[in-house]
C-alpha positions in Angstrom: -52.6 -92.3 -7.3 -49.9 -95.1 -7.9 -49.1 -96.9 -4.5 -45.5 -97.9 -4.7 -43.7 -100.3 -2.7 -40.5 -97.9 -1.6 -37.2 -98.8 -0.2 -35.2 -96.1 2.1 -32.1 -97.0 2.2 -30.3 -94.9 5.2 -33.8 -94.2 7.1 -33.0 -92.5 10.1 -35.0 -92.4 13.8 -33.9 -88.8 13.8 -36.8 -86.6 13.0 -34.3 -83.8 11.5 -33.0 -85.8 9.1 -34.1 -85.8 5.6 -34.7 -89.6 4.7 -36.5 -89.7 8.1 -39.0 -87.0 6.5 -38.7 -89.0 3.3 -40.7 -92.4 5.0 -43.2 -89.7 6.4 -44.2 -88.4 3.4 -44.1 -91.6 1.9 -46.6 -92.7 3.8 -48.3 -89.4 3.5 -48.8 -90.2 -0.2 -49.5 -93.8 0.8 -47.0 -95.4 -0.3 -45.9 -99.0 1.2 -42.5 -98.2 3.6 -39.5 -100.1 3.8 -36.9 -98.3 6.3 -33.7 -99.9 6.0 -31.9 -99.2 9.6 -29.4 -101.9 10.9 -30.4 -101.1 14.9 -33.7 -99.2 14.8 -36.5 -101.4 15.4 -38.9 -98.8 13.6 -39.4 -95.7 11.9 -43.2 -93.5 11.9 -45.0 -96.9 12.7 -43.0 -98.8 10.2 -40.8 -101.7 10.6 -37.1 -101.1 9.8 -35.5 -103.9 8.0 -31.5 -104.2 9.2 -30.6 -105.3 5.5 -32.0 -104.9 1.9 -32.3 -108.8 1.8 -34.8 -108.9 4.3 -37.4 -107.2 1.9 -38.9 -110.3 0.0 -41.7 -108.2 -2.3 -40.7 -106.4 -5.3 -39.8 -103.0 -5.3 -40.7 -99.9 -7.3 -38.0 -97.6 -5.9 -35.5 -97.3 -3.9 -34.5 -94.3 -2.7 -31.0 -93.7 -1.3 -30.1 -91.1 1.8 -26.7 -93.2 2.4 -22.9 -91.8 0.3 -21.1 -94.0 -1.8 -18.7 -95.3 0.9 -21.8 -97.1 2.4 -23.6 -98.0 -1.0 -21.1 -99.1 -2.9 -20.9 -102.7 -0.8 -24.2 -102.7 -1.6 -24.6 -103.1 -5.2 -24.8 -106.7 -5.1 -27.7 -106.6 -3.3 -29.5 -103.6 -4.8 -29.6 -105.1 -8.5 -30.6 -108.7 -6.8 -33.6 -106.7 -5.5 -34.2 -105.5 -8.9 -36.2 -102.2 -7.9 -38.0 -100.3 -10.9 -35.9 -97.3 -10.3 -33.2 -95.4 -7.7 -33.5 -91.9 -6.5 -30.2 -90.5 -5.5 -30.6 -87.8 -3.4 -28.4 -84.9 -3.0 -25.7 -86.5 -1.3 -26.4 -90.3 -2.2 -24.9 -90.1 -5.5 -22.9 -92.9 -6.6 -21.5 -93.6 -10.6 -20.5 -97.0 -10.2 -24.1 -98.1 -9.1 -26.0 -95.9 -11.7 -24.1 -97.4 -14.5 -24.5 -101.0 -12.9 -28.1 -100.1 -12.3 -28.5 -99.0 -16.0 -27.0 -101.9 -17.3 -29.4 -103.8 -15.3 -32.4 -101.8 -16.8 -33.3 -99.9 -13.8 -33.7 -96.0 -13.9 -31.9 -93.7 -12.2 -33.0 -90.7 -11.1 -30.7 -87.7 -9.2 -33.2 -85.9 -7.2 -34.9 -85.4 -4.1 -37.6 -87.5 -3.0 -39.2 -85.1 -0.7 -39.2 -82.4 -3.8 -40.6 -85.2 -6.6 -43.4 -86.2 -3.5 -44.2 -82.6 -2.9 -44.4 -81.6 -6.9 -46.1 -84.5 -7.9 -43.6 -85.9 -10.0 -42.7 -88.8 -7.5 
């Protein structure tokens, strides 16, 4: 199995919600976790960074759980980080930062982490 290092941009503390499953199963799979949380100190055991410029080591995908209003100020940051790929999830879908993100040579990919985990396609 291919560790990845993986970005979740929009982890929650909340146990119901989906991107807080997404860093469990991440680490199910055993991948490397990077919650991104601007207050929550940590997430499943892992530390929660409060911005993507905090993460120093290269990333193989970032997966987004936060809507355009909140990525969108983002962009800057996400194409500096240069990740391998995005997964949008339902939800976390945003054209201006998959064509910047394309133009960048990073893939984009609309799905849902937790399925692409769970069906081996992650």
């Amino acid at each position: 199995m291919n560790h990845q290092n993986v970005v979740v941009l929009g982890a929650s503390p909340k146990e119901e919600r989906y991107s807080n499953k997404a860093v469990r199963e991440l680490l199910k799979h055993n991948h490397n976790v990077y919650p991104i949380h601007p207050r929550c100190v940590e997430i499943h055991g892992q530390t929660c960074y409060p911005k993507l410029d905090d993460i120093t080591c290269q990333i193989d995908t970032l997966t987004l759980y936060i809507g355009k209003e909140r990525s969108t100020p983002l962009i800057a940051q996400i194409l500096t980080m240069k990740p391998n790929r995005i997964i949008m999830n339902p939800g976390a879908e945003n054209d201006v930062l998959e064509t910047e993100a394309k133009t960048h040579n990073i893939e984009v990919i609309r799905g849902c982490t937790l399925v692409m985990l769970n069906t081996g396609q992650f």
